[in-house]
Backbone of each chain as nested JSON, in Angstrom:
{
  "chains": [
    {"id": "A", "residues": [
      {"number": 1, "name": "UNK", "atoms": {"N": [-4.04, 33.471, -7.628], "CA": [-3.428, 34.23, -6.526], "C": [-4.232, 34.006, -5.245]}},
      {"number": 2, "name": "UNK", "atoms": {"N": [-3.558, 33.589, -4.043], "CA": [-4.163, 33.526, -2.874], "C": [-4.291, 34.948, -2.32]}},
      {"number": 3, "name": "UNK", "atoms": {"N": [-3.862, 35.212, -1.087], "CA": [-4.06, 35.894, -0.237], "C": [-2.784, 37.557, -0.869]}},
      {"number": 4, "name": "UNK", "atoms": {"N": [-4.057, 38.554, -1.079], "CA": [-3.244, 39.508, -1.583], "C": [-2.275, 40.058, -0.62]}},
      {"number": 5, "name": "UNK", "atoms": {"N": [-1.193, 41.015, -0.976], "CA": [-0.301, 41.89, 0.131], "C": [-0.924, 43.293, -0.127]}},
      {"number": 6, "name": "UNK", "atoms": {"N": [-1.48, 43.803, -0.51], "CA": [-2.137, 44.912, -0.678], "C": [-3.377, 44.792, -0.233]}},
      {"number": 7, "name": "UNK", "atoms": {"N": [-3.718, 46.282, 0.665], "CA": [-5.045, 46.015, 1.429], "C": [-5.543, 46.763, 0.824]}},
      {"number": 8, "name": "UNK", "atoms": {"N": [-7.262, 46.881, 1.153], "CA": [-8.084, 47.265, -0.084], "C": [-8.338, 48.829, 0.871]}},
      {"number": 9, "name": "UNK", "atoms": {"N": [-8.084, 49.312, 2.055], "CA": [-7.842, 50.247, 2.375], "C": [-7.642, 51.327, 1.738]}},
      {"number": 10, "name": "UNK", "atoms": {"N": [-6.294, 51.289, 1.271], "CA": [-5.384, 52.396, 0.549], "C": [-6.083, 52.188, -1.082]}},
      {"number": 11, "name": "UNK", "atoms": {"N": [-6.938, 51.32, -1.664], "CA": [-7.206, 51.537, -2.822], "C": [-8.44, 52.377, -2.804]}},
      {"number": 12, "name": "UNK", "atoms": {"N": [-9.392, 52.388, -1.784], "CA": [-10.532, 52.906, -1.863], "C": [-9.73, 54.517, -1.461]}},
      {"number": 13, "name": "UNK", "atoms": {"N": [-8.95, 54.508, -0.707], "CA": [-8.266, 56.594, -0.731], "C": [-7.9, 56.41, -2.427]}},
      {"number": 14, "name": "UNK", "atoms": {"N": [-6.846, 55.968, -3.111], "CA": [-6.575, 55.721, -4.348], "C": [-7.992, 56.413, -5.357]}},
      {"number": 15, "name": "UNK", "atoms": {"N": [-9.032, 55.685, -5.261], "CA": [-10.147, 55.908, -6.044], "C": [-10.397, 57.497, -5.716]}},
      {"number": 16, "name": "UNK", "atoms": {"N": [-10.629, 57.888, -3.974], "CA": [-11.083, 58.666, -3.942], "C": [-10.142, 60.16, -4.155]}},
      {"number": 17, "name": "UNK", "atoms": {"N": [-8.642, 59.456, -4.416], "CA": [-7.67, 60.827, -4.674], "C": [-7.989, 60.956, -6.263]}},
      {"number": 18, "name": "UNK", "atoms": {"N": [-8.296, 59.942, -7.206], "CA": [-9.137, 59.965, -8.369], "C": [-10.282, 60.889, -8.973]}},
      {"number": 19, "name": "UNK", "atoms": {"N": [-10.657, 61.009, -7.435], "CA": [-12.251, 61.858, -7.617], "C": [-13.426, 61.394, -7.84]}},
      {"number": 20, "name": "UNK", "atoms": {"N": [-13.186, 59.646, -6.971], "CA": [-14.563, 59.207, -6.506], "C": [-15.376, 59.121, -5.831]}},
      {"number": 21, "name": "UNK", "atoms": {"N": [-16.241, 59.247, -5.648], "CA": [-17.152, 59.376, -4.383], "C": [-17.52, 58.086, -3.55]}},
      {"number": 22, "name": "UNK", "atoms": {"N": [-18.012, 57.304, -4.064], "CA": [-18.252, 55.917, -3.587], "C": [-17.148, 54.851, -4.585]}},
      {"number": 23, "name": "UNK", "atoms": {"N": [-16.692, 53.825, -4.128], "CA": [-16.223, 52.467, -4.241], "C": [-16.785, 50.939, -3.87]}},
      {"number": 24, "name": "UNK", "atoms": {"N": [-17.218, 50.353, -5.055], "CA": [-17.839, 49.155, -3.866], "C": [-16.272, 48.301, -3.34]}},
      {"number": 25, "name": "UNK", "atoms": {"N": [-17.003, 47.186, -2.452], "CA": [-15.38, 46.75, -1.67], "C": [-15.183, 45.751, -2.875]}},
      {"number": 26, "name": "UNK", "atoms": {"N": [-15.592, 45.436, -3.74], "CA": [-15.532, 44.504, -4.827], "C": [-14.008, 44.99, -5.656]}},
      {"number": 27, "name": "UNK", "atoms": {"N": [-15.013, 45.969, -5.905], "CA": [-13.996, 47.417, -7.136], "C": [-12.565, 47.06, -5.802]}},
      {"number": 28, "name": "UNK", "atoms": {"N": [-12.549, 47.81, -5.245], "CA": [-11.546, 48.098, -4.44], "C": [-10.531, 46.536, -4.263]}},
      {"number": 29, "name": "UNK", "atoms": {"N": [-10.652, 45.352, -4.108], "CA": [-10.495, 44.252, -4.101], "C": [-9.767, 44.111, -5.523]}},
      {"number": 30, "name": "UNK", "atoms": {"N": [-10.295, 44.235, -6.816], "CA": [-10.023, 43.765, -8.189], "C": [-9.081, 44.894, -8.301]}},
      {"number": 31, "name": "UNK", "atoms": {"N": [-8.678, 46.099, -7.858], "CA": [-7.782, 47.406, -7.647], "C": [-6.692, 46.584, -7.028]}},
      {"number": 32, "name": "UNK", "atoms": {"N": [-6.39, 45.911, -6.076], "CA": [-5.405, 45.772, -5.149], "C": [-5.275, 44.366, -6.153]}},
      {"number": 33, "name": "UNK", "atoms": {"N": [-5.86, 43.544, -6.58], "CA": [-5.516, 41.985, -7.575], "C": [-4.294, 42.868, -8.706]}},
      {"number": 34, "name": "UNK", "atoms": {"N": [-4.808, 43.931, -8.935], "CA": [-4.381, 44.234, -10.73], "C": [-2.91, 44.722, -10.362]}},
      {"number": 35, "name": "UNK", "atoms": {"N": [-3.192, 45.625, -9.423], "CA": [-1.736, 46.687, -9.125], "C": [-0.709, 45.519, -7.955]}},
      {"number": 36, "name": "UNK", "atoms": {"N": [-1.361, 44.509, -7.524], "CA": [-0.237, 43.328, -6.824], "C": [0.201, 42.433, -8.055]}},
      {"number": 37, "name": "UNK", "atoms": {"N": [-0.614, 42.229, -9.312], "CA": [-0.124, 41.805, -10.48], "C": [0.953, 41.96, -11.121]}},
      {"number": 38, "name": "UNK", "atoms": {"N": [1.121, 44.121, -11.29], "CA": [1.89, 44.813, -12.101], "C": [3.063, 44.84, -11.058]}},
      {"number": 39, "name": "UNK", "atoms": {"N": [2.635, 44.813, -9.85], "CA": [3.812, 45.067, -8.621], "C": [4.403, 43.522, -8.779]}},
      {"number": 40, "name": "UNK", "atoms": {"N": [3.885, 42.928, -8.649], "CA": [5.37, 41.366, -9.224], "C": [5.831, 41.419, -10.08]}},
      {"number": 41, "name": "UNK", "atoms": {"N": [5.44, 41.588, -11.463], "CA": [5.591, 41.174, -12.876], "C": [6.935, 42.668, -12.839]}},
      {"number": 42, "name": "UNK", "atoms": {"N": [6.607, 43.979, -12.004], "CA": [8.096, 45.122, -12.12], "C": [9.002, 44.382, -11.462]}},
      {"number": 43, "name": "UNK", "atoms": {"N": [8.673, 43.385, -10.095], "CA": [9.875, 43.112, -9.595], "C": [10.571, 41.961, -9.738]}},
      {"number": 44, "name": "UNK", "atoms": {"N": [10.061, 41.125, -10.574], "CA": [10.977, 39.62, -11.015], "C": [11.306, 41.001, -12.239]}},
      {"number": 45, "name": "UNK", "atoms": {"N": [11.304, 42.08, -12.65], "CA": [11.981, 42.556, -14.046], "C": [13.456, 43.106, -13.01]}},
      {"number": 46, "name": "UNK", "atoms": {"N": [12.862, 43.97, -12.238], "CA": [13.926, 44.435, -11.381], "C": [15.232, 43.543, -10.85]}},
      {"number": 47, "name": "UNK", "atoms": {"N": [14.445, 42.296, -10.428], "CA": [15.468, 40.968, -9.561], "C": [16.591, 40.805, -10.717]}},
      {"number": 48, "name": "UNK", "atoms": {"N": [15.675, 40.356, -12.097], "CA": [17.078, 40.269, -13.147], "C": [18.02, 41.603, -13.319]}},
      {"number": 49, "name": "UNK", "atoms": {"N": [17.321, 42.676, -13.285], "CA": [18.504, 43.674, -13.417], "C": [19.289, 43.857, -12.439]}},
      {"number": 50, "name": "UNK", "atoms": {"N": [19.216, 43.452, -11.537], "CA": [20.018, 43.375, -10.054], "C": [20.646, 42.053, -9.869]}},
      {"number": 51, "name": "UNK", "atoms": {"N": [20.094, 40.761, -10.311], "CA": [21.229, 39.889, -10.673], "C": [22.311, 40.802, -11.357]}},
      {"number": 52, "name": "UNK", "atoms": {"N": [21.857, 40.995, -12.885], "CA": [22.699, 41.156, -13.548], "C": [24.121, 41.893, -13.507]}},
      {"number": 53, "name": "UNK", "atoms": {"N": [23.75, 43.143, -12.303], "CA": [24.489, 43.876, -11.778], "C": [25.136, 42.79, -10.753]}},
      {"number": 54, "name": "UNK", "atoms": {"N": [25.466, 42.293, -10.784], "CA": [26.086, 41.164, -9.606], "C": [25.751, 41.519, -8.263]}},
      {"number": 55, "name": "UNK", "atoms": {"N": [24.601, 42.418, -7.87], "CA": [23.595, 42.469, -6.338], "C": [22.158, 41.421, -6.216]}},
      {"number": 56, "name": "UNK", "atoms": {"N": [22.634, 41.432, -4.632], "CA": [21.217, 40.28, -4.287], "C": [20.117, 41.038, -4.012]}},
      {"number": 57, "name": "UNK", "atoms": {"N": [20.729, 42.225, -3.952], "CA": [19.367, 43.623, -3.079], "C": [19.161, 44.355, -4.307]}},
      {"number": 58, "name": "UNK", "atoms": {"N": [17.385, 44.44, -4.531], "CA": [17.007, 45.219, -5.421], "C": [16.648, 46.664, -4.88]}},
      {"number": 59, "name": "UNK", "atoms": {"N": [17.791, 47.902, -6.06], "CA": [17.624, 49.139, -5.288], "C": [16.492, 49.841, -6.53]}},
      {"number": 60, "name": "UNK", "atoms": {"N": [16.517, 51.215, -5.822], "CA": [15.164, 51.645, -6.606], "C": [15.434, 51.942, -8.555]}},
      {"number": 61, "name": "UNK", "atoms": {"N": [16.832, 51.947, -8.462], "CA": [16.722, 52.381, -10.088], "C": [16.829, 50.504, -10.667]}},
      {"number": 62, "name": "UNK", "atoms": {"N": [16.677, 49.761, -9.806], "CA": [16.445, 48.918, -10.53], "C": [14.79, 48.842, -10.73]}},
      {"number": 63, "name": "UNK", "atoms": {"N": [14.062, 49.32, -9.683], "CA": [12.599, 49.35, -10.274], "C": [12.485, 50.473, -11.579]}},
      {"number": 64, "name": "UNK", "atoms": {"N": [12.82, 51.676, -11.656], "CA": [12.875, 52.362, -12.46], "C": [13.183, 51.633, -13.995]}},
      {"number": 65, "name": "UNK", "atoms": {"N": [13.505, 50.885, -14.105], "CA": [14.064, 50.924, -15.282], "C": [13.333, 49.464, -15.729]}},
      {"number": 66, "name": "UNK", "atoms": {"N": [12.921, 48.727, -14.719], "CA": [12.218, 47.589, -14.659], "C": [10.66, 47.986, -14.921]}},
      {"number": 67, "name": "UNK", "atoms": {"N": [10.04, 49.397, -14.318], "CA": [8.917, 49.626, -14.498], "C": [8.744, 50.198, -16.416]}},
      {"number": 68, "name": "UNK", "atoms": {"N": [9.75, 50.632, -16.814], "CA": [9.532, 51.349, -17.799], "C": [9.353, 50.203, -19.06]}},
      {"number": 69, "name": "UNK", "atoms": {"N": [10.339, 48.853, -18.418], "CA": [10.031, 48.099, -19.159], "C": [8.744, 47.12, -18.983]}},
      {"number": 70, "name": "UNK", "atoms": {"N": [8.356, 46.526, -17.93], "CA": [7.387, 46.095, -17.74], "C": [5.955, 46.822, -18.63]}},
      {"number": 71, "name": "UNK", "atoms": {"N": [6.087, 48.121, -18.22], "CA": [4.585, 48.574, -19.153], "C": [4.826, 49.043, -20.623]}},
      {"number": 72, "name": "UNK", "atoms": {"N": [6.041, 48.804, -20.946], "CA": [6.233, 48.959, -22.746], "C": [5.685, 47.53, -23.43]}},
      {"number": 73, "name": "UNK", "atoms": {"N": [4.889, 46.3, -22.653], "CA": [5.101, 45.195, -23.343], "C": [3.401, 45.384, -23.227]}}
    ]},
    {"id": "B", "residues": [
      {"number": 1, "name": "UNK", "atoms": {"N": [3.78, 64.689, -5.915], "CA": [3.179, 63.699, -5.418], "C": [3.029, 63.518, -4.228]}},
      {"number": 2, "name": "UNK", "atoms": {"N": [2.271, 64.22, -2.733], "CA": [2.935, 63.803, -1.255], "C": [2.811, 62.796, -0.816]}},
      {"number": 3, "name": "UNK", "atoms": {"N": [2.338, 62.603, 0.687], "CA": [2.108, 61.145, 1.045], "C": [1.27, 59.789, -0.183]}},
      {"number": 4, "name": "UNK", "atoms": {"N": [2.408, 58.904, 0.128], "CA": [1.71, 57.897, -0.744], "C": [0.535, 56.926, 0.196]}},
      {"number": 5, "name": "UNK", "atoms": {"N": [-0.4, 56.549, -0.714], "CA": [-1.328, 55.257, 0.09], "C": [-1.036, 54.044, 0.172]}},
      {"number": 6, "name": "UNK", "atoms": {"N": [-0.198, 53.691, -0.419], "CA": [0.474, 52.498, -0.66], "C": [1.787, 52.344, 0.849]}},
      {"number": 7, "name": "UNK", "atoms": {"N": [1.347, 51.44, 1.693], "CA": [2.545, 51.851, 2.473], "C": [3.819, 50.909, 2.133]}},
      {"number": 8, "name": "UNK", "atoms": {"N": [5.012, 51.088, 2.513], "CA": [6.025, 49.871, 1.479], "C": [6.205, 48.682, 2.406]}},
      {"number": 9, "name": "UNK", "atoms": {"N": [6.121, 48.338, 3.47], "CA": [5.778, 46.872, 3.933], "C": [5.419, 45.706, 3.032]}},
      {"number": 10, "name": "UNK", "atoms": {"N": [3.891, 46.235, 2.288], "CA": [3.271, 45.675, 1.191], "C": [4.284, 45.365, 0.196]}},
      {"number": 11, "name": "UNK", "atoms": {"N": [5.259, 45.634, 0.33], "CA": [6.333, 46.078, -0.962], "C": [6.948, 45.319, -1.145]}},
      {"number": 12, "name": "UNK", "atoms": {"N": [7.415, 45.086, 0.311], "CA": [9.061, 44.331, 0.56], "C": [8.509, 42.664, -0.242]}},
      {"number": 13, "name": "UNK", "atoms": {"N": [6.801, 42.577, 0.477], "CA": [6.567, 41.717, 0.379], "C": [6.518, 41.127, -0.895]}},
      {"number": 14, "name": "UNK", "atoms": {"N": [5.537, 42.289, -1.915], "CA": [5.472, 41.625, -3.295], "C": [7.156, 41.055, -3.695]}},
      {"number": 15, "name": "UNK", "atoms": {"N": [8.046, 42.24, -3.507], "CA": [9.416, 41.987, -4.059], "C": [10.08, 40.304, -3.668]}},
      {"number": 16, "name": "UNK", "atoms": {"N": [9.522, 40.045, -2.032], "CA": [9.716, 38.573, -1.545], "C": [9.41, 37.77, -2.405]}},
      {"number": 17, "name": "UNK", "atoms": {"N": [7.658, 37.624, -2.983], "CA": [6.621, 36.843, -3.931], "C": [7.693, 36.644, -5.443]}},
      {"number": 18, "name": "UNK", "atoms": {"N": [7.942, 37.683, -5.6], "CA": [9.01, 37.956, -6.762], "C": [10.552, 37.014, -6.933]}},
      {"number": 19, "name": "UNK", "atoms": {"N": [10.526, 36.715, -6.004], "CA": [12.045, 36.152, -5.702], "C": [12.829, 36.887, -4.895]}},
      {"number": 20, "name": "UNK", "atoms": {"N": [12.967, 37.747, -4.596], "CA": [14.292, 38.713, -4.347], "C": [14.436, 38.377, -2.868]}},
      {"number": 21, "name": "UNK", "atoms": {"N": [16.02, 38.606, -2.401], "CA": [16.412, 37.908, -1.246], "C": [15.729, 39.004, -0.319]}},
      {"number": 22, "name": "UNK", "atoms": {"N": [16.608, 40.544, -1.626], "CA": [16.588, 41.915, -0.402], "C": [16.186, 42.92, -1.185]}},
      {"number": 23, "name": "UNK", "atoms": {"N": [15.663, 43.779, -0.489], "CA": [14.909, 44.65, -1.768], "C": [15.31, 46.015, -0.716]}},
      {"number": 24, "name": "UNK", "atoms": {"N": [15.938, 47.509, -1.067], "CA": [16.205, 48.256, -0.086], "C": [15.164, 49.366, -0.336]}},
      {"number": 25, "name": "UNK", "atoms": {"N": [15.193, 50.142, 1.011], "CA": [14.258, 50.65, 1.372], "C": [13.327, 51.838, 0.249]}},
      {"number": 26, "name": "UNK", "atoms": {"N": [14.468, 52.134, -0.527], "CA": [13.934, 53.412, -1.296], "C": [13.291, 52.455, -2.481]}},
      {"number": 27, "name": "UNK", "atoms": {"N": [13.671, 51.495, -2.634], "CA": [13.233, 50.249, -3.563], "C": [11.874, 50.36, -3.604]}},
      {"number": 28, "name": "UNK", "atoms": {"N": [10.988, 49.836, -2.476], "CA": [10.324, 50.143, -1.906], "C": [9.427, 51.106, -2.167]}},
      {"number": 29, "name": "UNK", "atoms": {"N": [9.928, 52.29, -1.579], "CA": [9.44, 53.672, -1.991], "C": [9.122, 53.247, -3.372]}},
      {"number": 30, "name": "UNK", "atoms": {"N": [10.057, 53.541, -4.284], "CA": [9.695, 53.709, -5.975], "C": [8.797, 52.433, -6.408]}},
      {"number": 31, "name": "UNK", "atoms": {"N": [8.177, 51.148, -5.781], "CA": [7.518, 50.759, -6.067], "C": [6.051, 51.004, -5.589]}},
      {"number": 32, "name": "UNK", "atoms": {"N": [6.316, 51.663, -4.44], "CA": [4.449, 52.219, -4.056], "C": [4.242, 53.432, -4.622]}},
      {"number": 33, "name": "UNK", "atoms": {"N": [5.295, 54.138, -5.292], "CA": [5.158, 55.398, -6.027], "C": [4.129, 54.663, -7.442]}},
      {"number": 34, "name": "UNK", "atoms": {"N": [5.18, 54.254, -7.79], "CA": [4.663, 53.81, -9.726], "C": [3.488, 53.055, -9.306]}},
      {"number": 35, "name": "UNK", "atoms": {"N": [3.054, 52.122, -8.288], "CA": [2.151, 51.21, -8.154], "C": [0.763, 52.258, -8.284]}},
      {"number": 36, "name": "UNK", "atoms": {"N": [0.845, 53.398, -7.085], "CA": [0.021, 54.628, -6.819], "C": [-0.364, 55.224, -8.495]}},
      {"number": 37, "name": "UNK", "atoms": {"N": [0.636, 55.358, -8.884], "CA": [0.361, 56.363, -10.277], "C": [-0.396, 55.513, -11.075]}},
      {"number": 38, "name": "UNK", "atoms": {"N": [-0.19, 54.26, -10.995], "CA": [-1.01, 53.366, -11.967], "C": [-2.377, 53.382, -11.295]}},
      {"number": 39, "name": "UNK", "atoms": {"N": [-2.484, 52.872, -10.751], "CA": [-3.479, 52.957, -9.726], "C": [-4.428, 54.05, -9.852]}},
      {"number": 40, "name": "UNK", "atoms": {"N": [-3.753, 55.289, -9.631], "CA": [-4.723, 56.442, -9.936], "C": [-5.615, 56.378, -10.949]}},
      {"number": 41, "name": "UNK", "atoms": {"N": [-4.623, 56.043, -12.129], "CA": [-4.468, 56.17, -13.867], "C": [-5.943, 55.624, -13.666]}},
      {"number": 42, "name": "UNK", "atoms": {"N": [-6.046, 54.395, -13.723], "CA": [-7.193, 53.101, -13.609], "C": [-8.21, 53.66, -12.509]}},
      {"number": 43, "name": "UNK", "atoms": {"N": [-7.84, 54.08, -11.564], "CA": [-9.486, 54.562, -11.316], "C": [-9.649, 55.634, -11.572]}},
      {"number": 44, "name": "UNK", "atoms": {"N": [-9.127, 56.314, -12.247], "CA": [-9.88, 57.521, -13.485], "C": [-10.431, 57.121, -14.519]}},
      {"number": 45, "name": "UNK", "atoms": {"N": [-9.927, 55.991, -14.779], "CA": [-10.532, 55.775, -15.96], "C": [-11.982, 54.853, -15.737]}},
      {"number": 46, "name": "UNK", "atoms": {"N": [-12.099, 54.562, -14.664], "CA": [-12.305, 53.523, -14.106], "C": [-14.32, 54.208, -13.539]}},
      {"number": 47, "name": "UNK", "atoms": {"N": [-13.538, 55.455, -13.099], "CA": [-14.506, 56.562, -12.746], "C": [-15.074, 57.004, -13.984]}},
      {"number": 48, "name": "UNK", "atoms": {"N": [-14.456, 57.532, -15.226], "CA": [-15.364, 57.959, -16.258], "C": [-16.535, 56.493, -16.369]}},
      {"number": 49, "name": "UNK", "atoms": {"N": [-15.947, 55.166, -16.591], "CA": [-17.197, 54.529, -16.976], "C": [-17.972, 54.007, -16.393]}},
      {"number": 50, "name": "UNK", "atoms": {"N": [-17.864, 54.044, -14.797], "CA": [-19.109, 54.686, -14.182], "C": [-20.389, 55.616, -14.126]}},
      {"number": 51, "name": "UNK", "atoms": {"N": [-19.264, 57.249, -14.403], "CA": [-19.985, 58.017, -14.756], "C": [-21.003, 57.986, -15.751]}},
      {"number": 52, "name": "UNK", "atoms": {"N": [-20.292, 57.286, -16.382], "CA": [-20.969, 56.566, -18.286], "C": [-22.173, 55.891, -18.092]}},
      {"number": 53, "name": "UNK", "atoms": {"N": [-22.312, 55.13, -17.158], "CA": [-23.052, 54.333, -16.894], "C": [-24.185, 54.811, -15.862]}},
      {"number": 54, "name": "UNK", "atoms": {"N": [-24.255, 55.959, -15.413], "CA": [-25.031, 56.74, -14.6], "C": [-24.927, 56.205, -13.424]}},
      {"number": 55, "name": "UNK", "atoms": {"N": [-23.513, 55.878, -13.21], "CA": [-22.926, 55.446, -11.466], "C": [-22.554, 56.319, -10.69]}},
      {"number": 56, "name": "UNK", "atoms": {"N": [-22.488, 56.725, -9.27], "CA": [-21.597, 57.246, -8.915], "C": [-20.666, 56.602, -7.804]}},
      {"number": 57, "name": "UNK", "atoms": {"N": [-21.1, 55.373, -7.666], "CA": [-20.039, 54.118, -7.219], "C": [-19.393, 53.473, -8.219]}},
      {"number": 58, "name": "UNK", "atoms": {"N": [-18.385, 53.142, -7.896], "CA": [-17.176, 52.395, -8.792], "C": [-17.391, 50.881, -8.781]}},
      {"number": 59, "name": "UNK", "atoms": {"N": [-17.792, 49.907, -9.948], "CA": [-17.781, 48.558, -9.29], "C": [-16.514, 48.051, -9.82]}},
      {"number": 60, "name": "UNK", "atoms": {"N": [-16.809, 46.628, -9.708], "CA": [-15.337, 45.295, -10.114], "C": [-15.256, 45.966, -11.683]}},
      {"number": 61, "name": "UNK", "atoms": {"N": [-16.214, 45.706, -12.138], "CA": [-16.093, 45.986, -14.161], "C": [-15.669, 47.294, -14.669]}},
      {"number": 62, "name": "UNK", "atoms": {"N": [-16.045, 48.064, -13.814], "CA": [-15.329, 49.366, -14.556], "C": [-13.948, 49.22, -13.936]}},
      {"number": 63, "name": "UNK", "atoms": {"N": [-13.286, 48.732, -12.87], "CA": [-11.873, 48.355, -12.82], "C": [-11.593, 47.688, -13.841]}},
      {"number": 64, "name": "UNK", "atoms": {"N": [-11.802, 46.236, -14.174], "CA": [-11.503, 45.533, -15.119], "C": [-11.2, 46.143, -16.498]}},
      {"number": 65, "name": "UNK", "atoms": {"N": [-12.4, 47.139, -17.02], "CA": [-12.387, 47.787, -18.431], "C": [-11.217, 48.674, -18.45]}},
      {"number": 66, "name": "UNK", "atoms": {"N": [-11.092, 49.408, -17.457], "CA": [-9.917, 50.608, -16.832], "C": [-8.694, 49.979, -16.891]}},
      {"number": 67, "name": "UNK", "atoms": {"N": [-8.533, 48.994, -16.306], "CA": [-7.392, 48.566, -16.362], "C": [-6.84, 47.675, -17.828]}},
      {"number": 68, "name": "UNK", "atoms": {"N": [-7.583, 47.314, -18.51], "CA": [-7.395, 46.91, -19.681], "C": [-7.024, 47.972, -20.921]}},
      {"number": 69, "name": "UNK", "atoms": {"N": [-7.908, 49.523, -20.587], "CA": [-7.272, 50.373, -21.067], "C": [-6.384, 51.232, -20.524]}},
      {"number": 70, "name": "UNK", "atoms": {"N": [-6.057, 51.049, -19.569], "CA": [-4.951, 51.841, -18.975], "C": [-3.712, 51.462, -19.224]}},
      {"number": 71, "name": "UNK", "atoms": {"N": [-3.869, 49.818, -19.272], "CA": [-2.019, 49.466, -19.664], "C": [-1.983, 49.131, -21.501]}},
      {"number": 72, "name": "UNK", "atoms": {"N": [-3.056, 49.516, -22.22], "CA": [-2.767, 49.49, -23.467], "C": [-2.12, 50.639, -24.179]}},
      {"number": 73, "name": "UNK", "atoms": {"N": [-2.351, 51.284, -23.325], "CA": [-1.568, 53.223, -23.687], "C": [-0.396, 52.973, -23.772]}}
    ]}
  ]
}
């Protein structure tokens, strides 16, 4: 993976809505790799259920139903 | 759940990376929602083995371990 779309910003609030005190920018970095990982792998699940529905636009119950499957595997 | 940290810009984009032509707005939404909740999940867990470790900064490895047990649940 090159250049992430998730900034490491919002992961270090993330940690700290967690109830952390400190984050190194490392941690915070390998946070935004993992969750831009799970965030593709829901939405090529989503794209097929929205093919399938004969739409080019993925709406949110296609993530819904794409997320539930994505983390059952 | 109120304001999310995840803002959905980031979103449209992964969904782009993904294939998708169009991804609509609440789309979006429900993917920085679930992204956030995971997210949390993992640096809680992420935070106990810190704590474990007599940290009270978060590094790369306790993400890594966290996230390996977070999506095995």
């Amino acid at each position: 993976m090159t250049k992430l779309e998730i900034a490491t910003a919002p992961m270090h609030r993330l940690c700290k809505k967690a109830g952390a005190e400190r984050v190194s920018e490392k941690a915070a970095q390998e946070l935004a790799k993992v969750l831009e990982e799970i965030g593709i792998k829901i939405a090529k699940e989503a794209l097929d259920f929205a093919t399938h529905s004969g739409r080019k636009t993925i709406k949110s119950e296609d993530i819904e139903i794409a997320t539930r499957k994505a983390l059952e595997k």
